[in-house]
N, C-alpha and C positions, 0 to 999 in steps of 0.2 A: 504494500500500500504506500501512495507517498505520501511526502508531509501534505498536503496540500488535500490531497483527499482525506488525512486522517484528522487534519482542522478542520476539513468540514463535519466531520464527522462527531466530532466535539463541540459542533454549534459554532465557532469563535466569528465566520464571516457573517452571521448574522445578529447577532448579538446584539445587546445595548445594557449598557450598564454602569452605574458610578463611576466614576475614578478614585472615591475614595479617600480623600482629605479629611473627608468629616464623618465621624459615625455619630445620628444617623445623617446620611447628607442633607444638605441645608436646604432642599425644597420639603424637605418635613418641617423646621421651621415652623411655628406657631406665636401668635401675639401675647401667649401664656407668659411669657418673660419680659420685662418691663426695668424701665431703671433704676425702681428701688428695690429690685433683687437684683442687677447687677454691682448697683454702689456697698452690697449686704455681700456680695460673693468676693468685691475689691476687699474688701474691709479685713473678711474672712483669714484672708492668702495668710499664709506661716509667717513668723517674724524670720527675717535675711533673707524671705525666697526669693530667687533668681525669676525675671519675669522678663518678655519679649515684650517688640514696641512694633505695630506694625501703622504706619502714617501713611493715608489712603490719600491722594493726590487725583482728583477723576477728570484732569485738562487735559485736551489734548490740541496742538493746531492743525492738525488735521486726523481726522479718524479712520483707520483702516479697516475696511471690510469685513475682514476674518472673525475681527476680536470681538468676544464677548462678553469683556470688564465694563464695568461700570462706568462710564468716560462721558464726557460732553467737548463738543467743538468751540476753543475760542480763537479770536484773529486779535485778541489785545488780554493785555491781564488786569481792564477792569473787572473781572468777576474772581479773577483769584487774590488781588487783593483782601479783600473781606473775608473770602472764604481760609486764609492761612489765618487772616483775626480770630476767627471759629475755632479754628485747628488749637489754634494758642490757650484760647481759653479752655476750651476739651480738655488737655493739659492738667492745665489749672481744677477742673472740677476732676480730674479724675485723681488728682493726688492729694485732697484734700478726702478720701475715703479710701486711700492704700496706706499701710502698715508706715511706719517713716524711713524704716531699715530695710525695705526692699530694695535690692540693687538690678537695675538695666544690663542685661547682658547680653541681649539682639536689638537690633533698632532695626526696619527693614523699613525703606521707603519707595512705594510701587501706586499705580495708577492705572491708567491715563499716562501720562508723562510727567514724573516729577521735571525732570530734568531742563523742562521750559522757566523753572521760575527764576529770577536773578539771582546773582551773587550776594545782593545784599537780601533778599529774601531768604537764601540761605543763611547767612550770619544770623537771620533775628529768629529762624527756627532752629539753629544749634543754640543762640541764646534759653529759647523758652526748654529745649530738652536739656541745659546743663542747670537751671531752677529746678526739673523736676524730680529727678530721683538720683545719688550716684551710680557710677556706670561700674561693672567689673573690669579689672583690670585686663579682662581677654576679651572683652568685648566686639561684638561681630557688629558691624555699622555696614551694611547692603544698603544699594541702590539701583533702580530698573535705569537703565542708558539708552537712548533712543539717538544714535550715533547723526542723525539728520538733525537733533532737537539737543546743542548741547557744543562746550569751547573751551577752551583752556582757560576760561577767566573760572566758571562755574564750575571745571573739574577740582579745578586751587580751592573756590569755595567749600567744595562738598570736601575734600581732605581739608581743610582747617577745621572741621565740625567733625571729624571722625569720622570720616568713609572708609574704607578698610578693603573692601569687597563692592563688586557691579556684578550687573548682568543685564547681557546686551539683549535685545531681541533683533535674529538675523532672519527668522520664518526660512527664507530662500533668498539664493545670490541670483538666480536669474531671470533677465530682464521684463521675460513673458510672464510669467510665475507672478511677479513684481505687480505689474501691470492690473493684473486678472484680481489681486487682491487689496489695490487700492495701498500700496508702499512701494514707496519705490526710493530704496536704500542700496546705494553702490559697496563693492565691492571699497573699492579705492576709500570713500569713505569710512567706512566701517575701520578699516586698518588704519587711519587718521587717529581715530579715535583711542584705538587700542594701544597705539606707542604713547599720546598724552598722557594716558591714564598711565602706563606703567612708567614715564619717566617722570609723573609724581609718585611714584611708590608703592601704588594699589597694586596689593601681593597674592590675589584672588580675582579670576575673572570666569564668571562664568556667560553659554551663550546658548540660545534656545532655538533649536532649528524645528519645521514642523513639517510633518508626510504626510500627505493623501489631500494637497490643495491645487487648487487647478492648473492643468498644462503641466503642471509635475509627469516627469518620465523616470526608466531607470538613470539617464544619462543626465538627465539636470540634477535630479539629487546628490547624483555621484560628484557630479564637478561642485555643487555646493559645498556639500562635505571635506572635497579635499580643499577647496577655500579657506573653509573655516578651518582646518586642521592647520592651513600653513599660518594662524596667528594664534595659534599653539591655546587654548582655553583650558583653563585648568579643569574645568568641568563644563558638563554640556547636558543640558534639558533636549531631549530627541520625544516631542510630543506629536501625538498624531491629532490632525487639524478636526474639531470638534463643530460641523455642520448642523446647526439648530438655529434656524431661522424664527423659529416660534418663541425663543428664547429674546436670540441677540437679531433685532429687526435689519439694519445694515447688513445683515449676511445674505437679503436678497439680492444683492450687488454681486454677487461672486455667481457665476456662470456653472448652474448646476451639472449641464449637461459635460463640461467639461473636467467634473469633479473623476477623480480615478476610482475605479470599482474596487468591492472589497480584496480581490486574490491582487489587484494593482497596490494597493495598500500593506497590502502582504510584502508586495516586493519592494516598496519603494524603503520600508522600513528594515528588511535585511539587508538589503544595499546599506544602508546608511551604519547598521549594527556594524555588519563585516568591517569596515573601514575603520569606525573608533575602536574595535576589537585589533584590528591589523597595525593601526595607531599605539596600542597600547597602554589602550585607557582601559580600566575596570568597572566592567557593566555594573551599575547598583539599582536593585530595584527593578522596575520596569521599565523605563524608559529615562535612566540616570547612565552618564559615564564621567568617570572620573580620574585625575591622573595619581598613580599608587601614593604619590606622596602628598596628594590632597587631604584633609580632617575628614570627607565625605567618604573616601575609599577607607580608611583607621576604622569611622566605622559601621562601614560594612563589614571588615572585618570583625570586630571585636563584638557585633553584635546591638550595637547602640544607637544604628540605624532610627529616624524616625518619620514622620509623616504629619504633615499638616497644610491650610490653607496654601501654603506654598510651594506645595507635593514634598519632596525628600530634603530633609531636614537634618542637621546634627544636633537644634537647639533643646538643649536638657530643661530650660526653664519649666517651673510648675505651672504659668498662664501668659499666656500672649493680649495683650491688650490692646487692641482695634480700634483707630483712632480717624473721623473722617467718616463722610459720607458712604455707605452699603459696607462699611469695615466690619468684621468681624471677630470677635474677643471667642477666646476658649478658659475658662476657670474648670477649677476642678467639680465644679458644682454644675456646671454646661457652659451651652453656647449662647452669644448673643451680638445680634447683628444691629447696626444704624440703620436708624433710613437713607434710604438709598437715593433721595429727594435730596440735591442739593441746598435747596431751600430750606425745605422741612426741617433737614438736619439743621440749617441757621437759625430757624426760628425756637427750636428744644435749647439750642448752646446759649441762645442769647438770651433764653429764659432762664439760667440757670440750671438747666437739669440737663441731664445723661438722655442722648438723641437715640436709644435700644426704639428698635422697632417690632422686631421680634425675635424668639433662640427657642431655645430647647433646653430642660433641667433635666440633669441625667439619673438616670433608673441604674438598679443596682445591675439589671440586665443589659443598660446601654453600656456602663461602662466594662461588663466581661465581654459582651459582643465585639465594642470598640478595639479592646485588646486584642482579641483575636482575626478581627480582620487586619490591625494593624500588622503585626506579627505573619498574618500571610503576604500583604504585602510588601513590607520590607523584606524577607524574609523565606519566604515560600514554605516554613513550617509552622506547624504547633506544638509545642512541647504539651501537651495536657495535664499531667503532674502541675507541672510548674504554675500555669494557670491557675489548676484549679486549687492548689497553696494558694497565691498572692488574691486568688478572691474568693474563699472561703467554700467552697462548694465544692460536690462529691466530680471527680474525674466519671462517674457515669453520667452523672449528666451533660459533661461533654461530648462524650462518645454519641447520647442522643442528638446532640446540636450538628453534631457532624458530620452525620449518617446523609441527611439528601443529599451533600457533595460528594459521599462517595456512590450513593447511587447517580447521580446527574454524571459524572465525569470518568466509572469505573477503573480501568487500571493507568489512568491519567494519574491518579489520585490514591494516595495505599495510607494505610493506619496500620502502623508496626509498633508493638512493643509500647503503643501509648503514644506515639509520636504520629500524625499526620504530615503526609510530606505530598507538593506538587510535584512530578518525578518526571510529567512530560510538558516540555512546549511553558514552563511556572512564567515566564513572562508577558505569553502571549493569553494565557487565560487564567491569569491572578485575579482580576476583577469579576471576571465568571465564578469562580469558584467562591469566592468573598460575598457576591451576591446570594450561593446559598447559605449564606452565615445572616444575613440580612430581615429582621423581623418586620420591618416596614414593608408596604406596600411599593408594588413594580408598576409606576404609571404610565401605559403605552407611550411607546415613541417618544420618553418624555427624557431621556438621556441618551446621550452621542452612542456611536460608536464604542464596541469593545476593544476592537482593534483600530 
């Protein structure tokens, strides 16, 4: 049989299902959470704990097709003036209900484009982040880089605030590609960008390329790839292009007919495998590579791998704090999201209170669920012992939790000695598999692509 018939066979070309950032994903989501159980769950967090800063930026000056982030078009920065006063204060109300000794030890700043704002906008938002909490001394300080949206004055900015780390978005290097999806980012450019940044010092660069988007062939992919190899990325997001127009409205723009079929998807993604593998990077996860001496490949190795809004993660923090319009916070109590209304979210900050739109408080069942889909996806195992130690409950009851994935996906899929393991194909149907771990409801055609 060949691979190709035996993933059909395993369902994976027609599939739809999570990605997985979030257990349960955030179209579960419910108005049950509000800001004064969020400002109650801030309050809560352990005295020292280590917490992450994620500062949501939703500008952009021009919007690309593909994306499906939370973004708006502007041609001037009257509307993000106000909007960083928002941010500022957000700030302000959110560390006036966090412990005093909690220390910052991810900042990640993503959008839309941060990277449009000025040098001096920058200075006054490292201002307001070095008022709010101290930072660990290892501290990860990321930024999203739009190499068209972005100079050497504002990269000096963002390293005098504590940048440390970027990551670019390349989608694709060629021209059609480009065109078809509303970006149109050079080659030439892009490498501009890459030597700025590193002869300020930024000792981390990661870049995001993405397969199965229009006019993509094996031979475009290919020369993309070795593009982006030859400016050497210490890691690389290889994401496959997420088609949901019912979602993200701009995606009508992008030329269905020209979108590549599922076994084309197939291919364009081991193309691009083979190459970072032949490269010499270390696959992480499903759709991570990374170079051996990266902290992302340590740990893959060591096991410390982790998963959140921002896929494959090293950050060990106990809560991320979602700051910014459709931002996202994770407490160990659950999830809880802003509105996603620019405005709206203006109108909550400037009243004084926390802009939660809606989340999710977690069940004793969400958070053993959580664990174990996280665990297959970084991971491709389950230890069940282990599990079902750290969250009190009998190892039979996981063996029940377990059983549809091993009927849905037979000898894909083995339970040995208490151990579940993906044994066939674990990156191409990690999220199929995780799916049967999944208590929520499966709403038709209401998520991408598995592959």
């Amino acid at each position: 049989m060949t691979n190709l018939a035996r993933l059909h066979e395993l369902g994976l070309f027609d599939a739809r299902a999570p990605r997985y950032t979030s257990y349960p994903p955030a179209n579960h989501f419910t108005n049950t959470v509000g800001g004064a159980d969020v400002a109650a769950w801030q309050a809560a967090l352990p005295a020292g704990a280590r917490v992450s800063l994620y500062l949501h930026v939703p500008f952009c000056r021009r919007l690309c097709w593909f994306c499906a982030c939370r973004t708006q078009g502007t041609a001037t920065d009257r509307p993000i003036i106000p909007y960083l006063s928002y941010l500022h204060e957000e700030l302000r109300l959110v560390a006036q209900s966090l412990p005093a000794d909690v220390v910052v030890s991810h900042i990640h700043l993503g959008g839309g484009t941060p990277t449009l704002l000025s040098p001096e906008m920058f200075a006054e938002l490292g201002a307001a982040l070095a008022a709010f909490r101290p930072v660990a001394e290892d501290l990860q300080f990321s930024v999203e880089i739009d190499p068209t949206e972005v100079d050497a004055p504002r990269i000096a900015a963002l390293r005098g605030i504590g940048m440390n780390r970027v990551s670019i978005g390349v989608q694709d290097f060629d021209p059609v590609v480009q065109e078809a999806i509303g970006r149109i980012q050079s080659y030439e450019t892009t490498r501009e960008v890459v030597e700025i940044l590193r002869a300020h010092g930024i000792g981390s660069i990661n870049m995001d390329l993405l397969y199965g988007l229009p006019h993509q062939n094996v031979a475009r992919i290919a020369d993309s790839v070795d593009k982006l190899l030859s400016l050497s990325p210490d890691r690389v997001a290889l994401y496959g292009y997420a088609h949901v127009p019912w979602v993200a409205k701009r995606q009508v723009l992008i030329p269905e007919e020209a979108l590549p079929g599922a076994e084309e998807r197939y291919d364009l993604f081991e193309t691009a495998r083979t190459r970072f593998l032949r490269a010499g990077y270390r696959e992480i996860g499903i759709d991570h590579f990374a170079r051996e001496g990266d902290s992302m490949a340590a740990a893959d190795r060591d096991g410390t791998l982790r998963r959140d809004f921002q896929g494959y993660t090293v950050d060990d923090s106990v809560a991320l704090v979602g700051l910014g319009a459709s931002a996202i916070s994770r407490y160990p109590q659950g999830y809880a999201q802003n509105n996603p209304s620019s405005s709206l979210y203006a109108t909550a900050i400037e009243a004084g209170r926390l802009a939660t739109l809606r989340g999710h408080a977690f069940s004793d069942d969400d958070r053993l669920r959580s664990r174990m889909i996280e665990d297959l996806m970084c991971r491709f195992t389950l230890d069940l012992p282990r599990i079902a130690a750290a969250h009190g409950v009998e190892v039979a009851r996981l063996r029940v939790m377990v059983a549809p994935a091993l009927a849905a996906f037979g000898d894909a899929v083995r339970l040995r000695d208490d151990r579940l393991e993906i044994v066939e194909s674990p990156r191409l149907i990690a999220r199929m598999v995780a799916q049967e771990l999944d208590a929520y409801g499966r709403p038709e055609g209401h998520h991408s692509r598995a592959l």
